[in-house]
PANULUM-534385 format. One record per residue: y, x, z of N, C-alpha, C, O, CB in turn; residue in one letter. Coordinates in steps of 0.2 Angstrom, whole numbers, plus 5000, padded with zeros to 4 digits. Atoms other than C-alpha are relative to their C-alpha. Glycine has a CB too. Layout:
N
YXZYXZYXZYXZYXZa...
REM end
This chain:
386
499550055002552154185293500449985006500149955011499649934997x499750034994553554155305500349924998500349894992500750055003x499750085001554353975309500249985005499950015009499649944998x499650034992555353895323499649965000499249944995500749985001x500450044995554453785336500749955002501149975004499750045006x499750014998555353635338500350005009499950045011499849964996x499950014994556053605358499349975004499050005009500649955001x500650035001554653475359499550005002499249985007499949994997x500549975003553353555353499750055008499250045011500350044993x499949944995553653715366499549965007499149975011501050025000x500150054994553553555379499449975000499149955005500549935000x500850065003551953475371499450065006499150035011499850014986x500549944995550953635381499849985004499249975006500350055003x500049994992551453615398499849915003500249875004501050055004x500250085001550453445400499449995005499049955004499849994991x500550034996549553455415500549995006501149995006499450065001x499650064994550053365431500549954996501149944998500750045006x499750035003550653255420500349935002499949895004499750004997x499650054996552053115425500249944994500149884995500650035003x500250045007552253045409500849965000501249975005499249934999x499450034999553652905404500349965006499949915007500049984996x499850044993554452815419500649944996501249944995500650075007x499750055001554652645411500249955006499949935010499649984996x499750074997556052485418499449975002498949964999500549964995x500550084996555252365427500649935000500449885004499650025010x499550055000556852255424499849964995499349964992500650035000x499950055005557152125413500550054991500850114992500749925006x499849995003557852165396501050015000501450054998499749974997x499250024998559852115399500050055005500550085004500249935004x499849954997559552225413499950074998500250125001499949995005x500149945004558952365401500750044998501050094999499649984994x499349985004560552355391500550015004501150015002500349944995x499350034996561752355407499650105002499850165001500049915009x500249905000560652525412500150054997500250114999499450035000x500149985007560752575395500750034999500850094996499749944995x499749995000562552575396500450035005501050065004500149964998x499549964998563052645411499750065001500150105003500349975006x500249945004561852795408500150044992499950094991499549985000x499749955007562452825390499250044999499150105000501050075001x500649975004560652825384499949954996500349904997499350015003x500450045003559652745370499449955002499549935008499950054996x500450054998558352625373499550004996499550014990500249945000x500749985003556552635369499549955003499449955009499750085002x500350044999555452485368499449984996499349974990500449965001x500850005005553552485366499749925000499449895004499350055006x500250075002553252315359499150004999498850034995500449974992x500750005002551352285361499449925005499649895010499750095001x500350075000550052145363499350035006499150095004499649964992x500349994997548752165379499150024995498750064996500149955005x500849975003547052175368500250044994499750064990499349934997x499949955005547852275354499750085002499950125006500850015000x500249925001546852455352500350065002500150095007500050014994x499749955001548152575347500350005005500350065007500250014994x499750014995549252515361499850025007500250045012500149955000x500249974996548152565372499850075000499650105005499549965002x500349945000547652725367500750035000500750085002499450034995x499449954998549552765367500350005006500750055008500649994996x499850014993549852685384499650075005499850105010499849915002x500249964996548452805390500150084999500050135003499349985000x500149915003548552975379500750025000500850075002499650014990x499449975004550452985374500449965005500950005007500149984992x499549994994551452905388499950045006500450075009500149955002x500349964997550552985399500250075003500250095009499650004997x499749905000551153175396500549995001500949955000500050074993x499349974996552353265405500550014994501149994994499950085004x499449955008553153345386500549915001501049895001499350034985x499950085006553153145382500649975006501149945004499049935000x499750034991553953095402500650044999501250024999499550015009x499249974998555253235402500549994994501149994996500050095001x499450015005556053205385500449925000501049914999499750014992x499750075000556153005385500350005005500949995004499649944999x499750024996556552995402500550035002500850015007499850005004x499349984999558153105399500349974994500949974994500150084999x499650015006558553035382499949915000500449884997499750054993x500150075001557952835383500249985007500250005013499349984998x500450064992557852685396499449964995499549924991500849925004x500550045004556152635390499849955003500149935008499550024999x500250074995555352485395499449974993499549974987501049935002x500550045005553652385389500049935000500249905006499250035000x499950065002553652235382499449954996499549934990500650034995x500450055003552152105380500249934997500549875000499750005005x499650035002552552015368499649944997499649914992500350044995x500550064996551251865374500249985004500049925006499550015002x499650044995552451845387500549984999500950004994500250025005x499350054997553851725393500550074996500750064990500149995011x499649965003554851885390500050054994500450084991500250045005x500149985007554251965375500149944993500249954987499250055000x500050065007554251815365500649975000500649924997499549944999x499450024998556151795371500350064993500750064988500150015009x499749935004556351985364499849994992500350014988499650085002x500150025007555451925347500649954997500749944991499249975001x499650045004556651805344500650044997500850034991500149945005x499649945003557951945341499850064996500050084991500450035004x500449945005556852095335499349985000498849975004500050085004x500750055002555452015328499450054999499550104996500149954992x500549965001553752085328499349984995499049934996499850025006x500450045004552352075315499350055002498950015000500250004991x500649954996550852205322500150045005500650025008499850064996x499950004995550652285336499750084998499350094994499849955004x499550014996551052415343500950034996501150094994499750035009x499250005002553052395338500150045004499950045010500549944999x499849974997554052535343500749994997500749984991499850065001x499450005000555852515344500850045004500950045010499949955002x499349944998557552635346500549925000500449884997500250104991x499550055000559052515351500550025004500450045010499749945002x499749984996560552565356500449975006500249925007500350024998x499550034993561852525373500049954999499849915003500850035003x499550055001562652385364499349944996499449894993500750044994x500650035005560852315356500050004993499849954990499949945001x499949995005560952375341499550034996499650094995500450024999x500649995003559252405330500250084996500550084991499849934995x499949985003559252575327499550054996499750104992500450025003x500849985005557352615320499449955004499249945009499750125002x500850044997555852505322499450034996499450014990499949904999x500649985002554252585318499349975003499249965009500150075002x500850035001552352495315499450075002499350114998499749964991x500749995000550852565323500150065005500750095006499750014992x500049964994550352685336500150094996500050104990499149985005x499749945002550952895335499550035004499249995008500750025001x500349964996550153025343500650065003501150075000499550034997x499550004997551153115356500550074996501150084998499950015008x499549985003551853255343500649974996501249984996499850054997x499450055004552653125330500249955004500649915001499749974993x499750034997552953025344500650025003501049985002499750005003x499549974999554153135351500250044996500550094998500150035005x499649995007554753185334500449954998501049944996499550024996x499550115002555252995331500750015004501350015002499349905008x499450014994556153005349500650044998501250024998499850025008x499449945001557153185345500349964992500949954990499550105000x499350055007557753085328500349965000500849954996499949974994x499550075000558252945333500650035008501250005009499449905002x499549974996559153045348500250044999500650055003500050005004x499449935004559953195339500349974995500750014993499650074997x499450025006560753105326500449945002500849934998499749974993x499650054998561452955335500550055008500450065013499549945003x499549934996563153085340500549965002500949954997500350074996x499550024996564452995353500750015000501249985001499850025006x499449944997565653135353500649984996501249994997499850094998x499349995006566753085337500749965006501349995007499949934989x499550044998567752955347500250065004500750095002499949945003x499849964996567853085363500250085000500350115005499649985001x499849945002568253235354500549985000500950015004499750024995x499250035003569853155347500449985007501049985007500149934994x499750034995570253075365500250095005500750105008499349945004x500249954999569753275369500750054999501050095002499350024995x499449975006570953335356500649995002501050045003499949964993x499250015000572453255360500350035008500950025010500249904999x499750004992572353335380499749985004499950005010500649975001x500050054994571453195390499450065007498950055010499749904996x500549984995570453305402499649975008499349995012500450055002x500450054994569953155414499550055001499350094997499749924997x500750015001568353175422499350004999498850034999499950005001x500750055003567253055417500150014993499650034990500049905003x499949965007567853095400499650064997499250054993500650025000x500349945001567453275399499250015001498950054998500350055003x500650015000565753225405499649984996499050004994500049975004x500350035004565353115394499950034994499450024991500349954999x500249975005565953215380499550065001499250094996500550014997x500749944999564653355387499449994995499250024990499649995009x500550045000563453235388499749984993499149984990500249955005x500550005005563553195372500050044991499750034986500049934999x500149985004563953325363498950044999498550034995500650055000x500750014999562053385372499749964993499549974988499949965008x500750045005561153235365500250014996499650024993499949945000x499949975004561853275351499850054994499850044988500350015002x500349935000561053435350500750034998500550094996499450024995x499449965001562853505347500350045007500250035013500649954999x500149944995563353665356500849965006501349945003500150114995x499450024996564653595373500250085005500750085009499849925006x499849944996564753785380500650015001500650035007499750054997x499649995000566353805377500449965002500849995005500050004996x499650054998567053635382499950005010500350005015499749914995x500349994993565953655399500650075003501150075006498850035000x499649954997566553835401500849985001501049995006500050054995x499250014997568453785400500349965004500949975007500450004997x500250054994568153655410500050045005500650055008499449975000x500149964992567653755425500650025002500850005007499650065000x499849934997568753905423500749965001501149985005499950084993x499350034999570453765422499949955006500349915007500449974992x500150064995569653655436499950015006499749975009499649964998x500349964995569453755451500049955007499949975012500350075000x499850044994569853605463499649955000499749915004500749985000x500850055001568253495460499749995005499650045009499350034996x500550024993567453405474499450044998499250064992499949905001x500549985002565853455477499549994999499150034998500050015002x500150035002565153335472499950004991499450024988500449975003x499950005007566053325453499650074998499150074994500850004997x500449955003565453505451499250025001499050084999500450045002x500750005001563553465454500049974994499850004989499549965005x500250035002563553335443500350034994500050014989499949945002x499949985007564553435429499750054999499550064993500650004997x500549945001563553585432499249994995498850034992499950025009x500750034998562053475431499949994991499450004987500049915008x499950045006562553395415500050054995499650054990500549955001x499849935005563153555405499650064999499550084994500750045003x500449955000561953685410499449984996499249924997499750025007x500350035003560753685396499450064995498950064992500649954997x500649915003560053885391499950035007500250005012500550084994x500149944996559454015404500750044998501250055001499350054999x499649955003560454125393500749984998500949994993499750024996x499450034999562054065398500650015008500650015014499749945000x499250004991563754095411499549945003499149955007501249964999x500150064996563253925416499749985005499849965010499949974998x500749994996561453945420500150045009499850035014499550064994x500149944994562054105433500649945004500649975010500350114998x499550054996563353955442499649965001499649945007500749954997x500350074996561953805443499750055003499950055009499449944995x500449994996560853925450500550035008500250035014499550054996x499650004996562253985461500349945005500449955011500450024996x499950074995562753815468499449954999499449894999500949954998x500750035000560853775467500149955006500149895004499450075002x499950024990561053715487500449934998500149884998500650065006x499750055002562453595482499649964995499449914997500750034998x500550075004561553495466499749985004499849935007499650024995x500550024996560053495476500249955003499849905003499850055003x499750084998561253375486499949954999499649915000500449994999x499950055002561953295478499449964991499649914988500850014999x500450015007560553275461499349985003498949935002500150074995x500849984997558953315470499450064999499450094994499749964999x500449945004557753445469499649994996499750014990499750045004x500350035005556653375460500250034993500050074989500049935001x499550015006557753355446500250054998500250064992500649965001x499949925003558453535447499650035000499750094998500450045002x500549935004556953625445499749984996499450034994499550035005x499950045005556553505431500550044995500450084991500149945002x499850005002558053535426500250114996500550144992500349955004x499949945001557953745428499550034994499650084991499950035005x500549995007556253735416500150004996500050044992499649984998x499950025009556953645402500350054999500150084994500549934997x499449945002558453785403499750054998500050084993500450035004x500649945004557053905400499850004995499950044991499450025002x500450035008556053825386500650024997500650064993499849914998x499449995007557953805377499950075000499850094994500949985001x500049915000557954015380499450014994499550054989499950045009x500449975003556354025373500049974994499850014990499450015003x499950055008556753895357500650064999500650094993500549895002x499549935004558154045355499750045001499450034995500750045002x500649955000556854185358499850004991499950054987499249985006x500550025004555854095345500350004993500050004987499649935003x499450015006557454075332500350064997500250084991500649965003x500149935000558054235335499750064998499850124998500150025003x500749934998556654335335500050045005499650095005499950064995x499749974993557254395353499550035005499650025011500449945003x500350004993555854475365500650015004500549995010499550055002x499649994992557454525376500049925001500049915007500950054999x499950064998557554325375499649985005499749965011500149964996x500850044998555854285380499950035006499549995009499450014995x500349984994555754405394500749985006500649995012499850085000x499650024995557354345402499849935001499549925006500750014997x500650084995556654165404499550015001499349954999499949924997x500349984996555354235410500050025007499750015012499850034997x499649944994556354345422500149945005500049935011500850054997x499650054996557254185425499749945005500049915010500249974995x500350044998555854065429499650045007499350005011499649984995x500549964993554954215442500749995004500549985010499650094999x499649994997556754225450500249955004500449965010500350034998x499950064998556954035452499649945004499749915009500150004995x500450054998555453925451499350044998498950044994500149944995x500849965000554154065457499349964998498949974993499850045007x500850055002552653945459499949984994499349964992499949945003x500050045009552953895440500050064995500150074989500949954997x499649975008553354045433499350054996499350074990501050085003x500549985005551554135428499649934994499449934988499450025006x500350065007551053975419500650004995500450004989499949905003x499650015003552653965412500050064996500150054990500449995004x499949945004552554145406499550004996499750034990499950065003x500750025005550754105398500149974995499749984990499549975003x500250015003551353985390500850014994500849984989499749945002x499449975004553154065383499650044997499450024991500550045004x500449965005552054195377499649974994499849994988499650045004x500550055002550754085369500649984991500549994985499849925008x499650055006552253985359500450054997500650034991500549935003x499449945002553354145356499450054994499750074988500250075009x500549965005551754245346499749954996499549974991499350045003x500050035006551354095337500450014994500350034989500149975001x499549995007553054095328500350064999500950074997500649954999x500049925002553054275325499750034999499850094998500350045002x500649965004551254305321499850035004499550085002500050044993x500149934996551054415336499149985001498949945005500650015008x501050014998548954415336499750045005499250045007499550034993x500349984993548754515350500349965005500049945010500150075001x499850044991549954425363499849934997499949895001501250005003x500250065003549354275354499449995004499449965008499849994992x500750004996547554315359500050005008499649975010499650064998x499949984992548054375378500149965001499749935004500450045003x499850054995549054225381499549934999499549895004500850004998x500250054999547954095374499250025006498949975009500049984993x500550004995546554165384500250015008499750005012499650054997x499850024995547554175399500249945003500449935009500350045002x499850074998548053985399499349984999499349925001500649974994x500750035003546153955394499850015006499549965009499550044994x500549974994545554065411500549955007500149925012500050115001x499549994996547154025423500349914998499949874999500550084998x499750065003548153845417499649954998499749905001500350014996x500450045003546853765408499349975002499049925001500050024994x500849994998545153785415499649955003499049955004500050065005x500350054997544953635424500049954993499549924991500349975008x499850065006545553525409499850024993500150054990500849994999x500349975006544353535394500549954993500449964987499049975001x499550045004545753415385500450054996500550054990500549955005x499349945002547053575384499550054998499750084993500450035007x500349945004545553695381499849974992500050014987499350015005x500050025007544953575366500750024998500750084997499949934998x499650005004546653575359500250084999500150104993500649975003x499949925002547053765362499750044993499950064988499650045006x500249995005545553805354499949994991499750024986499850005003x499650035006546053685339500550034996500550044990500449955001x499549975004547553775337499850084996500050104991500450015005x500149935000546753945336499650004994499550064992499750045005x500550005006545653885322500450024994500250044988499649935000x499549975006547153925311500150054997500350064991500449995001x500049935002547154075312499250045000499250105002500450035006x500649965000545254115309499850044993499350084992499449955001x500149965003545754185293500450094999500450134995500149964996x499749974999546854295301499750065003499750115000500549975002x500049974996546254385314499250005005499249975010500549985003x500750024997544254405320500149995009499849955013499350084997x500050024992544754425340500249945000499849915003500450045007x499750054998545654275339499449954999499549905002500649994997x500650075002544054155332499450025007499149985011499550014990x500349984993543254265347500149985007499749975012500150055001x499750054992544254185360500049944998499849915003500950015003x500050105002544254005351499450005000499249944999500449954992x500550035000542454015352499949995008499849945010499550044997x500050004994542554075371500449945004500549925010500150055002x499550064996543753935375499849934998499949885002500950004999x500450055003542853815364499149995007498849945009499750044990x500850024996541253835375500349995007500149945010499150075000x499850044995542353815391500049935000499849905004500450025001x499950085000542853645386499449974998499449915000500449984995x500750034999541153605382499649995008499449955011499650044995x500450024990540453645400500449985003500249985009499850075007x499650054997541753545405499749945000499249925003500650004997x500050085004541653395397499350014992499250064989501049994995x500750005005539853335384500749964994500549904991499049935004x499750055005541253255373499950004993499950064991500750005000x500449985006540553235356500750054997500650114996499749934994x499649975005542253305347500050065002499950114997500849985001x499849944997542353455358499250044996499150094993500150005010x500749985002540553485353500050004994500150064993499449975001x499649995010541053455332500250065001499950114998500849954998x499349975002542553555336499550085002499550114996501049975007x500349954999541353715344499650004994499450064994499750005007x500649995003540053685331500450034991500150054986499449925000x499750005004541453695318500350124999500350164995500549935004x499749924999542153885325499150045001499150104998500650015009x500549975000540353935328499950014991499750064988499549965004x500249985006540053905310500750064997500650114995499849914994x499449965004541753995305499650095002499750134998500949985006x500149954998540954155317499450014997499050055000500050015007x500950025003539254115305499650025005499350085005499850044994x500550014992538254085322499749944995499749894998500649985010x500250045002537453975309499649945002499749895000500150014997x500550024992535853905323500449975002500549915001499750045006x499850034997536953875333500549964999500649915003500050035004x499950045002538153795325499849914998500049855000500050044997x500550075000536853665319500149955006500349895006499350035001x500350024994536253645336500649965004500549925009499650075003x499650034996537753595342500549954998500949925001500250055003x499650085003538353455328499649985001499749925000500449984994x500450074998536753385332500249965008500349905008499350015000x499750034992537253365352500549964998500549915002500350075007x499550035001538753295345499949954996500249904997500650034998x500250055004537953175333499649965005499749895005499650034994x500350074994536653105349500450005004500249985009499450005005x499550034993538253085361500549974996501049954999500450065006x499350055002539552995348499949945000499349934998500450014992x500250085001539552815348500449954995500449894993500049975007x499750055006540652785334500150024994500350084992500849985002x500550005006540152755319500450074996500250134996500149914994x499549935003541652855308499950075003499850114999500749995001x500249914997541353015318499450005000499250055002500250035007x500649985000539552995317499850014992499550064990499649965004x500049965006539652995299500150064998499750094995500349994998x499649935001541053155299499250035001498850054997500650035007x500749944997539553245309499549994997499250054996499850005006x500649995006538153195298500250044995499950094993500049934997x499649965007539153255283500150075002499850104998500849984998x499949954999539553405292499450055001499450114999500449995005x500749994998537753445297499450024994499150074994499849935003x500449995006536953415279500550064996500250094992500049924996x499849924999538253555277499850065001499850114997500250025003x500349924997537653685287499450014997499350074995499850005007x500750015001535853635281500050034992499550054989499749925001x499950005006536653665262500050105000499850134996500749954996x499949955003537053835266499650085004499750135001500750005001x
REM end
């Protein structure tokens, strides 16, 4: 079964060193002033200090990098205790009834989705990419576009939003360039910076070209950030197209660029690329080279991996072979009961049924909360039925 992978999604992977969101520490007024001369949206985590769910999203889902590189290009977030002086100011205009409230609001303060209760970080940044791909800037700036005005700060903006947008600006960027050739050096980092948006792009072969100059004036940091995402979008066309020539050109792209990044990177292109094209052998290679090589310290990424692969246990016997072997990594990692479920679960799939057993009991004496000790009870008097 094929299927595209959202952008996101692709991002959701590469989730170790994780930097997470880079929330304001300002005041709200000064949110909306950032908010405006950034031409971003605004993202505000309304929640109460002994609230639950707030804390498991403050630790699990802001946290990740997928979660830090999308908002902190597309929001000004900022958290908001709404027990203080200043959250119970913010309540008086967006009012809150549970916790934790999440809030989309635009430049001008304008409520543009409030959502109850805590997400996990894929519908999390599913939330964010809806409420920032359908809120599109451009109409005004198109027509300002239209009539001639080629300003600057104009053409920028409209880049910028055809980008957030998700509307294609290749075109507007390209003629830009090719009729502007007298750009400080300066304007042409930051429109380079702003426009470049595939590998597989003119554009891509000029950022990396006046690489030196952004780096200036932007930072590095920022552009080699900025050289990954360009890859991922390549591989989001790979993955659309059905393209290996795509897939091995941001590959190509990331070894030529951001060597130190580019074997993980390739591990986990491959990984997301044989998903949505069923490929069961590069499926298998790559999830077991992100299991041995990327993941290996982090029994978090090995559970999940192996989660994923359970999907395919009707598909493919090596593949439940490797989710068993990456399953018992994440166990000698970590005694966490889930991971021990989650192994006793694929064991029973490989009908290892002993050991199976043996190993939703280890997870039944180490859970301490109630509801999953139930699951695993249930699951247990299972195995014993069969």
């Amino acid at each position: 079964m094929k299927y595209i992978i959202p952008f996101f999604l692709l991002l959701c992977s590469l989730n170790v060193n994780a930097q997470g969101i880079e929330f304001f520490h300002g005041s709200w007024e000064e949110a909306l002033v950032k908010a405006q001369e950034e031409e971003k949206l605004i993202f505000v985590d309304a929640y109460a200090t002994w609230c639950g769910p707030c804390k498991r999203m403050a630790k699990n889902v802001f946290t990740k990098e997928s979660v830090g590189e999308y908002y902190n290009q597309a929001f000004i977030s900022i958290k908001m205790d709404m027990e203080k002086p200043d959250g119970r100011k913010f309540g008086q205009e967006y009012p809150v009834s549970a916790y934790p409230t999440l809030f989309y609001i635009n430049e001008k303060g304008e409520l543009l989705k409030k959502v109850v209760g805590g997400r996990d970080v894929a519908s999390f940044l599913a939330l964010g990419q809806e409420i920032a791909g359908s809120y599109d800037r451009s109409g005004d700036l198109a027509a300002l576009y239209e009539e001639g005005n080629r300003d600057f700060d104009l053409v920028m903006k409209y880049v910028k939003a055809l980008n957030n947008a998700n509307k294609s600006s290749l075109k507007i960027a390209n003629d830009y360039l090719r009729e502007n050739k007298d750009l400080s050096s300066e304007q042409r980092a930051q429109f380079l910076f702003e426009s470049m948006t595939a590998s597989d792009s003119r554009l891509f072969s000029l950022f990396v070209k006046d690489r030196q100059n952004i780096e200036n004036v932007i930072g590095s940091d920022k552009v080699e950030a900025k050289i990954k995402e360009a890859c991922w979008k390549t591989i989001q066309n790979a993955i659309q197209f059905e393209s290996q020539d795509l897939l091995s050109e941001a590959k190509e792209k990331m070894s030529n660029h951001l060597k130190n990044q580019s074997e993980e990177f390739g591990h986990f292109a491959d990984y997301e690329y044989a998903k949505a094209q069923a490929d069961i052998t590069l499926l298998n290679d790559a999830a077991l080279s992100i299991a041995k090589k990327s993941a290996k310290e982090d029994p978090e990424r090995l559970h999940d991996l192996c989660n994923e692969l359970l999907h395919y246990q009707s598909v493919d016997e090596s593949v439940m072979n490797s989710s068993e072997k990456i399953a018992k990594m994440a166990i000698d990692k970590s005694d966490n009961p889930q991971y021990l479920f989650t192994y006793s679960k694929i064991l029973l799939a490989n009908k290892k049924t002993k050991k199976a057993l043996k190993n939703a009991k280890k997870a039944l004496a180490s859970s301490e909360n109630p509801a999953e000790q139930k699951e695993i009870q249930e699951w247990i008097e299972n195995i014993d039925t069969k």
